[in-house]
C-alpha positions in Angstrom: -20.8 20.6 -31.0 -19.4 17.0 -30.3 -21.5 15.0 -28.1 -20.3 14.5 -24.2 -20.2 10.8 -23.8 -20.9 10.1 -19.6 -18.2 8.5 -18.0 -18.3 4.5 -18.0 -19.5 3.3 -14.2 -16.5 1.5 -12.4 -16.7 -1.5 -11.6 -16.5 -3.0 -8.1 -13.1 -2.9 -6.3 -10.8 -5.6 -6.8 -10.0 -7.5 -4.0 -6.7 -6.5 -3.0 -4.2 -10.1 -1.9 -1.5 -8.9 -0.1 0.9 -11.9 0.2 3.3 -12.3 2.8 7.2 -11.6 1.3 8.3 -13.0 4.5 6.4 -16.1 4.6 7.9 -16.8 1.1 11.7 -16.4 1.7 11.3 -18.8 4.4 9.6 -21.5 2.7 12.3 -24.4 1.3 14.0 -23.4 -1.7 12.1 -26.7 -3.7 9.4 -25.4 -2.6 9.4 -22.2 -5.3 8.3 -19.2 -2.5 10.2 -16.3 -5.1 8.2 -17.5 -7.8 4.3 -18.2 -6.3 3.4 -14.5 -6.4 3.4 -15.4 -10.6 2.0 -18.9 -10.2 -0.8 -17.4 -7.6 -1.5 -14.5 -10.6 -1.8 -17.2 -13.6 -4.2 -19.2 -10.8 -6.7 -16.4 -10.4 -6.4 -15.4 -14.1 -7.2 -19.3 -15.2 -10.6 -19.0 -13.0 -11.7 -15.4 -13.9 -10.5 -13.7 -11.4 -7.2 -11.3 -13.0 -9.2 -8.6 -13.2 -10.9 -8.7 -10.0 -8.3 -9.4 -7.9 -4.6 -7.4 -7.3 -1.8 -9.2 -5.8 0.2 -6.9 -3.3 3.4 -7.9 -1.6 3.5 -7.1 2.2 6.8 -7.3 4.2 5.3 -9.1 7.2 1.8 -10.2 7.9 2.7 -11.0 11.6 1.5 -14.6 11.6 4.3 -17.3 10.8 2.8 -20.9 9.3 5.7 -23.2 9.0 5.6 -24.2 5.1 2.4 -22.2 4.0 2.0 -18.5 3.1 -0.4 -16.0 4.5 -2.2 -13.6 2.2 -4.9 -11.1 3.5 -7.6 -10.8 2.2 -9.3 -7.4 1.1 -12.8 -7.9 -0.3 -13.2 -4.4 -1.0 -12.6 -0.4 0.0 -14.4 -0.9 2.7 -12.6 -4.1 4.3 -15.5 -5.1 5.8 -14.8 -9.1 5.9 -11.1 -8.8 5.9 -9.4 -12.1 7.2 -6.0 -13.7 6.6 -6.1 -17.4 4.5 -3.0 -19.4 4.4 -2.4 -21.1 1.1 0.4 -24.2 0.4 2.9 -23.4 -2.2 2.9 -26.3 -3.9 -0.9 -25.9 -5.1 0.2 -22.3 -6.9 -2.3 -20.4 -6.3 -5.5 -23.1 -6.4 -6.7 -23.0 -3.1 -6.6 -19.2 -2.8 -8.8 -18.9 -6.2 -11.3 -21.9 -5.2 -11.7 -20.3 -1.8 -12.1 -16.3 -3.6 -14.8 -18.1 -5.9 -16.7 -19.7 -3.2 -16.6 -16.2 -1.0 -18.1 -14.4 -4.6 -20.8 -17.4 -5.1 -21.5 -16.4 -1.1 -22.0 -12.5 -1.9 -23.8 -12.6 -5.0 -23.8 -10.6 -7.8 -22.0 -6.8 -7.6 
């Protein structure tokens, strides 16, 4: 009789990014809006963070930031410590991964 391997332990949830689709049709067309979600996903892959972390488009977030984007922010199922961070398109994804590493280095290990 084969041995029964126990299922692997999941990891933690990823934090779920749900970026604002509005925000980026409305940003200047130099500015690149339809192609930061990819530039945002290379970003958080460069620091570690792909595989923690799941970029969501949302229609409308409800708050309007002339030239920035607003993403929310899930930490986790519980979304305890949901908040909304507005990030400039023209750093592609830096500030949103500098600011997810500093909330991580805040929490600890999983």
């Amino acid at each position: 009789m084969a041995k029964r391997t126990p299922p692997e332990p999941e990891g933690p949830d990823p934090i779920e990014l749900h970026l604002c689709h509005r925000c980026l049709v409305r940003l200047p067309v130099d500015a690149g809006g339809v192609d930061l979600p990819r530039r945002v996903r290379e970003a958080l892959k460069a620091h570690g963070l792909g595989s923690r972390t799941q970029l969501i488009p949302a229609s409308c977030l409800g708050h309007c930031p002339t030239g920035l984007v607003t993403v929310l922010v899930v930490p986790d199922a519980t979304a305890r410590g949901t908040h909304a961070r507005l990030i400039a398109p023209e750093a592609d994804g830096e500030d949103l991964a500098q600011h997810l590493l500093q909330g991580l280095a805040k929490a600890g290990p999983p």
